[in-house]
OpenMM code with the backbone's topology and positions (N, CA, C; nanometers):
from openmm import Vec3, app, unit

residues = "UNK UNK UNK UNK UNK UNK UNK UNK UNK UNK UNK UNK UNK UNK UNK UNK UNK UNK UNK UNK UNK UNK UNK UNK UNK UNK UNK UNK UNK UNK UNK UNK UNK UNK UNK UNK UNK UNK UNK UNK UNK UNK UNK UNK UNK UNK UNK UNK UNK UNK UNK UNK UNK UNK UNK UNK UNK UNK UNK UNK UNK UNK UNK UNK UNK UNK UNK UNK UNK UNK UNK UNK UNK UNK UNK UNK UNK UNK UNK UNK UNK UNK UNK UNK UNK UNK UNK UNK UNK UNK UNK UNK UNK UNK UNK UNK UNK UNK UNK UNK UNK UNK UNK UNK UNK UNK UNK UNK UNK".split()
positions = [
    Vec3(-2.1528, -0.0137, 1.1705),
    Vec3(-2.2035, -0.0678, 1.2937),
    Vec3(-2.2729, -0.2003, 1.2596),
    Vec3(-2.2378, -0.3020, 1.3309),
    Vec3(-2.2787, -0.4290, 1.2851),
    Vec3(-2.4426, -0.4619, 1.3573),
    Vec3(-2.5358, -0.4712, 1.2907),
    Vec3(-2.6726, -0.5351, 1.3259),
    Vec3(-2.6931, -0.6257, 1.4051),
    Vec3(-2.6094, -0.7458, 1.3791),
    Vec3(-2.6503, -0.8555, 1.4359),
    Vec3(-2.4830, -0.9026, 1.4744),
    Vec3(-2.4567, -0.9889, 1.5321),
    Vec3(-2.3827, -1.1004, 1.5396),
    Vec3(-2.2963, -1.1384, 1.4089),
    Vec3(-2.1715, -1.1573, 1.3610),
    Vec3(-2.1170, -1.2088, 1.2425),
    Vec3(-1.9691, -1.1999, 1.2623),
    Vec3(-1.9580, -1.3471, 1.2060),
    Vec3(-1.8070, -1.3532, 1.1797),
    Vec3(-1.7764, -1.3356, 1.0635),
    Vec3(-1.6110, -1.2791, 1.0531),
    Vec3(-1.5774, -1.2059, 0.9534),
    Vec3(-1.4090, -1.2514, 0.9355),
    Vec3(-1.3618, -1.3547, 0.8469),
    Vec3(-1.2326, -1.3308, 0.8702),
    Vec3(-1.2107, -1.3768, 0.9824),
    Vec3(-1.2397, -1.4790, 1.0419),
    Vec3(-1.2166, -1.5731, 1.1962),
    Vec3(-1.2560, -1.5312, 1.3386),
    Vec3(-1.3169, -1.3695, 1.3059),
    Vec3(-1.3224, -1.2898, 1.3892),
    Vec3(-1.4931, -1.2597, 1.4271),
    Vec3(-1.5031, -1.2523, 1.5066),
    Vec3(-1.6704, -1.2313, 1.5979),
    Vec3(-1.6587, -1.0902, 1.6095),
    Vec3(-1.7726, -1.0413, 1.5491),
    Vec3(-1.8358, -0.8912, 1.5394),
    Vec3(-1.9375, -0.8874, 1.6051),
    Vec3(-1.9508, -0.7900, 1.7147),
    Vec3(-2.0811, -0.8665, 1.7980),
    Vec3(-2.1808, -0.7650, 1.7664),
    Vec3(-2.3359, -0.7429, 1.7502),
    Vec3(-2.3964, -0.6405, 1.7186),
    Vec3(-2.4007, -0.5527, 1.8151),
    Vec3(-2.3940, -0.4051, 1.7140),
    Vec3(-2.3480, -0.2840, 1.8309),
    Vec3(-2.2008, -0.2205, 1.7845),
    Vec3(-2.1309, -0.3084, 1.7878),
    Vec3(-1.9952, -0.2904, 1.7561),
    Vec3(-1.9180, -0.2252, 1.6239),
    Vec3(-1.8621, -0.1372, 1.6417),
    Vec3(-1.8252, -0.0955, 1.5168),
    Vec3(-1.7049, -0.1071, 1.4004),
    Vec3(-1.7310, -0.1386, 1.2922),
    Vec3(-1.5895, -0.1880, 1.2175),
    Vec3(-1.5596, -0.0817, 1.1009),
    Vec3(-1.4245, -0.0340, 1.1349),
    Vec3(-1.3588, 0.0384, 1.0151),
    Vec3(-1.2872, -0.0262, 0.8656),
    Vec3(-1.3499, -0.0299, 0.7677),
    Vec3(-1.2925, -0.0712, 0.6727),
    Vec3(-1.2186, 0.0080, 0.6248),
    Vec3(-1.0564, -0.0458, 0.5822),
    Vec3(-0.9538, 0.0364, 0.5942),
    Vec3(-0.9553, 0.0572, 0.3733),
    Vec3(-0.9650, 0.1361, 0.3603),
    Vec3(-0.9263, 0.1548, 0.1604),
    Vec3(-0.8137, 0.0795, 0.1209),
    Vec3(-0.7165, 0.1062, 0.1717),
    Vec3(-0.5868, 0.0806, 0.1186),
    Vec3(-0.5732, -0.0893, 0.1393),
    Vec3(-0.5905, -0.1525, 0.2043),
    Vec3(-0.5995, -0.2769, 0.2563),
    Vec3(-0.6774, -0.3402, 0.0799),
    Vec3(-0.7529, -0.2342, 0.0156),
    Vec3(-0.8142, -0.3268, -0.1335),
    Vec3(-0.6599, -0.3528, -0.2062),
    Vec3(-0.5787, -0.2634, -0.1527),
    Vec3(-0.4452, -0.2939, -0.2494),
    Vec3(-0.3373, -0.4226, -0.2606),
    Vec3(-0.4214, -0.4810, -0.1151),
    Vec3(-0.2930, -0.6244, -0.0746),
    Vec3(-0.4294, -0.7246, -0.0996),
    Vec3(-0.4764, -0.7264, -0.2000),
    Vec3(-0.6175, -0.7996, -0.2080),
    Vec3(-0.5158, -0.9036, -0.2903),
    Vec3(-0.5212, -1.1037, -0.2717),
    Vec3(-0.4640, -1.1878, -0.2928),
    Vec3(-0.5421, -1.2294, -0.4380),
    Vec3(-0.6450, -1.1426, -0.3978),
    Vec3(-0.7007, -1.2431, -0.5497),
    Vec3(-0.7065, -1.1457, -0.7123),
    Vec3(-0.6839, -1.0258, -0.6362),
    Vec3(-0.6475, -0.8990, -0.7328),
    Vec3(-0.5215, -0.8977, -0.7405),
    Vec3(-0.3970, -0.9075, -0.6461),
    Vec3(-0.2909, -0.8656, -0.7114),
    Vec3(-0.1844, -0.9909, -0.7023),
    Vec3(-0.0972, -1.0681, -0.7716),
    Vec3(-0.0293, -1.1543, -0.7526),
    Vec3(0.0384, -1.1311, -0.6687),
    Vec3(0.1127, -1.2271, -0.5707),
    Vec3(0.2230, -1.1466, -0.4400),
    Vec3(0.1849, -1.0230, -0.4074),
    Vec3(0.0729, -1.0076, -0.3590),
    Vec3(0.0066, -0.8819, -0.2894),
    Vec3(0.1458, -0.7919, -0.1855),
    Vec3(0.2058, -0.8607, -0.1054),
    Vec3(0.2933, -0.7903, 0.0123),
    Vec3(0.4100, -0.7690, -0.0585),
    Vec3(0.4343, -0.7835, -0.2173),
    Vec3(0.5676, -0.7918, -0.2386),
    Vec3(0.5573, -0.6578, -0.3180),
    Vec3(0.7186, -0.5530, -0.3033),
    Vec3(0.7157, -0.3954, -0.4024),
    Vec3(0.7877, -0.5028, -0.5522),
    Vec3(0.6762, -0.4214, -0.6304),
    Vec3(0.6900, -0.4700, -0.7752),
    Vec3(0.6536, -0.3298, -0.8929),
    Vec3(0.7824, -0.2688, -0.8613),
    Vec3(0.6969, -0.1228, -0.9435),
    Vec3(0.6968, -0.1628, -1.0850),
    Vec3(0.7311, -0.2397, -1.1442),
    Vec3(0.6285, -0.3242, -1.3189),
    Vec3(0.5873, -0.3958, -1.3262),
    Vec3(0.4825, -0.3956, -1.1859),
    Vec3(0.3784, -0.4802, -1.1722),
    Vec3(0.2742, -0.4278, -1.2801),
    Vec3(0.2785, -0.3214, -1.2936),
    Vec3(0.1480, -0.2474, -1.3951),
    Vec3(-0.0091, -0.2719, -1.3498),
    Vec3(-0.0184, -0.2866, -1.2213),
    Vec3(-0.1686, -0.3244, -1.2160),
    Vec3(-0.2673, -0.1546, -1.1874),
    Vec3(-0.3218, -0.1547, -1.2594),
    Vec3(-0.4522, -0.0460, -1.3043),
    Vec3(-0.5508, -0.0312, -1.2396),
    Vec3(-0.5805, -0.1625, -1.1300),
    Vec3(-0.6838, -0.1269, -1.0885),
    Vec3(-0.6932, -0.1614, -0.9235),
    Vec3(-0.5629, -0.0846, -0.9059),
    Vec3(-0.5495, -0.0245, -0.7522),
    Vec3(-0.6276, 0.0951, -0.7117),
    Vec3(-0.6303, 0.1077, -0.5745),
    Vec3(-0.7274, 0.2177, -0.5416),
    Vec3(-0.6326, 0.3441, -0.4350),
    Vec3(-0.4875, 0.3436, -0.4727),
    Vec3(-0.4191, 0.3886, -0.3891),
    Vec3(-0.4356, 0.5675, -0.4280),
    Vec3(-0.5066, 0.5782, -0.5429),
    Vec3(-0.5798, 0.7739, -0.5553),
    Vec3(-0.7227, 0.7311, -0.5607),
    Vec3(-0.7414, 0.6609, -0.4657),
    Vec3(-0.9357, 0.6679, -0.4445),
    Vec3(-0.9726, 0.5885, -0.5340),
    Vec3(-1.1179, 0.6040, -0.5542),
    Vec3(-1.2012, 0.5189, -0.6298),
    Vec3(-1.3503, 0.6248, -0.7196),
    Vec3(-1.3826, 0.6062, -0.7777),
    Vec3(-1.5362, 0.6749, -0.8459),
    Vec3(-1.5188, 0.7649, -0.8043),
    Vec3(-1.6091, 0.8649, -0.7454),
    Vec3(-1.6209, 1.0340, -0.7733),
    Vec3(-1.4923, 1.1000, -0.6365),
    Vec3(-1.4666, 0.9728, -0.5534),
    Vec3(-1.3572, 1.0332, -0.4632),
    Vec3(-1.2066, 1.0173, -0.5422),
    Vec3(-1.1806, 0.9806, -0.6400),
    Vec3(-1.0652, 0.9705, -0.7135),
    Vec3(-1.0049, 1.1183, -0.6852),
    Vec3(-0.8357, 1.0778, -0.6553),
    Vec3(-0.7450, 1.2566, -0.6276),
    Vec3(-0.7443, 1.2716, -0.7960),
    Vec3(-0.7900, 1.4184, -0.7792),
    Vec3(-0.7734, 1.5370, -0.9159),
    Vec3(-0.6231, 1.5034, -0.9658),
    Vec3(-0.5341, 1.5020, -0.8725),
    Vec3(-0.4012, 1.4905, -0.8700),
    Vec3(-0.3224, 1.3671, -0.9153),
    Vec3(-0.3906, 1.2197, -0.9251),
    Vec3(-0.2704, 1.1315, -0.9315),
    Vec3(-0.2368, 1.1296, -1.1011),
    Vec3(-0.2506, 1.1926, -1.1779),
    Vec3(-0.1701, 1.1548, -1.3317),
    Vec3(-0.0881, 1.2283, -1.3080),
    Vec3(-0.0860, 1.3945, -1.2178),
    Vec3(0.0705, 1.4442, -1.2190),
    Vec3(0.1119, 1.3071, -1.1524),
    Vec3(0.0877, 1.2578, -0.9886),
    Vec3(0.1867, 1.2464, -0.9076),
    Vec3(0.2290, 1.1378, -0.9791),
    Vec3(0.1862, 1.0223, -1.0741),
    Vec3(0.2120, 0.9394, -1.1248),
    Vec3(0.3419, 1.0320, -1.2280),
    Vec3(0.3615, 1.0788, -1.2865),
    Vec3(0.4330, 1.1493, -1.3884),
    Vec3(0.5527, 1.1707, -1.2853),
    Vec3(0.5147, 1.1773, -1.1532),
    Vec3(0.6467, 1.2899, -1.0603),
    Vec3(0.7187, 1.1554, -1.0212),
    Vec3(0.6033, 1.0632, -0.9831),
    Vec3(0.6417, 0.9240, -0.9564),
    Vec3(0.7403, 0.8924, -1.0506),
    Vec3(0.7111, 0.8736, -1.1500),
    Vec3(0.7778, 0.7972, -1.2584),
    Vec3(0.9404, 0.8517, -1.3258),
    Vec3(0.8963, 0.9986, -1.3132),
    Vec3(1.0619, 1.0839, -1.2760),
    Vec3(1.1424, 1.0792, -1.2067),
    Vec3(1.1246, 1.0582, -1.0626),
    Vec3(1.1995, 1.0587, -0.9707),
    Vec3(1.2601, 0.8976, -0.9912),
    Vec3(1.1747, 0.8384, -0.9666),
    Vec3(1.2131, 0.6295, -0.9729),
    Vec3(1.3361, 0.6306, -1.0698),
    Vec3(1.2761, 0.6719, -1.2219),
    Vec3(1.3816, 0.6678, -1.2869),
    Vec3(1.5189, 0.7351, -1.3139),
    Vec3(1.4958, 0.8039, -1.2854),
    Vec3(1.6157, 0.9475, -1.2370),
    Vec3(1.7394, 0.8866, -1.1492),
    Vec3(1.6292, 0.8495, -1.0431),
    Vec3(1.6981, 0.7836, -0.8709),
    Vec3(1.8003, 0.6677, -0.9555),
    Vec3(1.7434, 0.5695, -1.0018),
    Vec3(1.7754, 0.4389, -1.0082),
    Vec3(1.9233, 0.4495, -1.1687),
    Vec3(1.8921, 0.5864, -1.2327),
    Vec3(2.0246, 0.6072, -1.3558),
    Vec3(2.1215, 0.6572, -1.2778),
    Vec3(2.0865, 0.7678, -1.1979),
    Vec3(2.2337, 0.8436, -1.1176),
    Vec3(2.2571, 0.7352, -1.0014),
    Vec3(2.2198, 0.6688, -0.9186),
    Vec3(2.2766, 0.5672, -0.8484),
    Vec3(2.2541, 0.4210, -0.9171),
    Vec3(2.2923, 0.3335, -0.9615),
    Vec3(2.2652, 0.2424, -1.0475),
    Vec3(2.2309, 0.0926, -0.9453),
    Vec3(2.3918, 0.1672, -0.8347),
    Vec3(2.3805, 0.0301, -0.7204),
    Vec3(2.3136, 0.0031, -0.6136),
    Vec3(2.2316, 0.1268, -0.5785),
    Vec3(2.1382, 0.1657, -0.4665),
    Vec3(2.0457, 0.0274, -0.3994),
    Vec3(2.0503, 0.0000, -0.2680),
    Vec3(2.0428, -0.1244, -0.2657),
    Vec3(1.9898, -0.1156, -0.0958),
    Vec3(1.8884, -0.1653, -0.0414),
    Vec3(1.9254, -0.1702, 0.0764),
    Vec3(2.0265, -0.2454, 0.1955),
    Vec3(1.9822, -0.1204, 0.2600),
    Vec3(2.0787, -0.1424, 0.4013),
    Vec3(2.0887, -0.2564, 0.5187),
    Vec3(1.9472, -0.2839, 0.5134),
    Vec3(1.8862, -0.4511, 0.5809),
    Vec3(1.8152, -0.4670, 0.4939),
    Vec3(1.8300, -0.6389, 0.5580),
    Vec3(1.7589, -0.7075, 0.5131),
    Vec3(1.5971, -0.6535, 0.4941),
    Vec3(1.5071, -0.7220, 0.4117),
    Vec3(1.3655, -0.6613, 0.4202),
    Vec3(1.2762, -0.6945, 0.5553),
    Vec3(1.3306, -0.8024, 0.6353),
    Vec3(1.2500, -0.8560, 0.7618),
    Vec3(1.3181, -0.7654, 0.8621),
    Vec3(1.4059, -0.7121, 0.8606),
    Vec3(1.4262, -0.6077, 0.9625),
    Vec3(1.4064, -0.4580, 0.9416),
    Vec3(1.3217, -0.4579, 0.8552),
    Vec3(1.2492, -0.3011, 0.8416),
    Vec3(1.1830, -0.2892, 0.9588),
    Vec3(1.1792, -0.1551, 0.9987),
    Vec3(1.0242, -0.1102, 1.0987),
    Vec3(0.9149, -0.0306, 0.9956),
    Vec3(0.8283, -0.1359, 0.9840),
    Vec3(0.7158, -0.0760, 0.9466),
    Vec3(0.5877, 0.0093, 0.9704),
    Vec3(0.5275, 0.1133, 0.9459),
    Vec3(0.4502, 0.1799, 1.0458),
    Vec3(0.2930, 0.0560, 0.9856),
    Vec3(0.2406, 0.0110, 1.0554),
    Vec3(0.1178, -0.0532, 1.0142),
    Vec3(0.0318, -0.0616, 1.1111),
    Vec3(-0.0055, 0.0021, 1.2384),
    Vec3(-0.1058, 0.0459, 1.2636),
    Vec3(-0.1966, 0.1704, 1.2802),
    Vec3(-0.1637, 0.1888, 1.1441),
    Vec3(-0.3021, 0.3509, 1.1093),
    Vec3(-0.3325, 0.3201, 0.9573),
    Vec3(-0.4104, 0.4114, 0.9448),
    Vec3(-0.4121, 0.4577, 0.7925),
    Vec3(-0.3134, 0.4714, 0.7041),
    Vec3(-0.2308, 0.5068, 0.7150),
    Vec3(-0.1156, 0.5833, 0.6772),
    Vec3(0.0047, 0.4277, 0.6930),
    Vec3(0.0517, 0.3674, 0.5666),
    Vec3(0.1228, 0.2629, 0.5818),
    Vec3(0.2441, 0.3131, 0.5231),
    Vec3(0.3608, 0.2400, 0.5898),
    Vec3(0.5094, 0.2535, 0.4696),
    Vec3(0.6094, 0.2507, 0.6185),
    Vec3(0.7503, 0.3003, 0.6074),
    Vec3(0.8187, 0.2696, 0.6956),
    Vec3(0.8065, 0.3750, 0.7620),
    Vec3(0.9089, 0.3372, 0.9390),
    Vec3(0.9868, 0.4621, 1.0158),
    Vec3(1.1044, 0.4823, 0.9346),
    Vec3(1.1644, 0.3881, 0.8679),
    Vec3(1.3204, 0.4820, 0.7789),
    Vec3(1.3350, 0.3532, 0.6255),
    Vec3(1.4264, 0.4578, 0.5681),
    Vec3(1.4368, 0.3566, 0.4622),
    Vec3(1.6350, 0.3593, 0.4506),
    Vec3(1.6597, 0.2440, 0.5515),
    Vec3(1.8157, 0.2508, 0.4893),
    Vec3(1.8754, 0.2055, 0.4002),
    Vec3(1.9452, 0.2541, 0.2896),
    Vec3(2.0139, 0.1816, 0.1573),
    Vec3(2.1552, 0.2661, 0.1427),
    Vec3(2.2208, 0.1856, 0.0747),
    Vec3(2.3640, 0.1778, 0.0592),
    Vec3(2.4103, 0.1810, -0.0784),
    Vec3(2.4620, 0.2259, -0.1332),
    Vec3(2.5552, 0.2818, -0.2980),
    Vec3(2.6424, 0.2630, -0.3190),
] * unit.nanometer
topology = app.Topology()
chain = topology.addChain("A")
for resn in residues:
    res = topology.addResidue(resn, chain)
    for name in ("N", "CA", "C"):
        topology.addAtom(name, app.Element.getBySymbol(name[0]), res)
């Protein structure tokens, strides 16, 4: 809840008003990640916050990272040519919630 009056990002926060800071949004950070909007899975960057941060960190991401890293590579030996279906500007993207990524992912073999 904002105290006073403040702009933020071009934007007027008026006091009273309340602002949700979104987590995932630290992940398209321009000055942390090079080409923030672009998929770069050997990008290798470490210090994303996409399994939380300090004591909220998931118990879980070194499996899902491990399940991650099985499947990607698995996917990409048994189909070699796997490729999408459109272009990347005609994706539908879901981007207003929490919860980011597409309505479909079409690709072609």
């Amino acid at each position: 809840m904002a105290v006073q009056d403040v702009e933020l990002g071009g934007v007027t926060i008026r006091a009273g008003e309340g602002v949700l800071g979104l987590l995932h949004s630290a992940n398209r950070d321009p000055e942390a990640f090079e080409k923030p909007d672009e998929l770069d899975i050997a990008r290798g960057a470490r210090h994303h916050v996409a399994f939380g941060f300090g004591p909220h960190q998931c118990l879980g991401q070194n499996l899902a990272r491990i399940e991650l890293q099985t499947v990607i590579d698995t996917l990409f030996r048994r189909i070699p040519d796997l490729a999408l279906a459109k272009p990347l500007e005609e994706l539908d993207f879901k981007d207003t919630g929490v919860i980011y990524g597409l309505h479909s992912l079409p690709v072609t073999w």
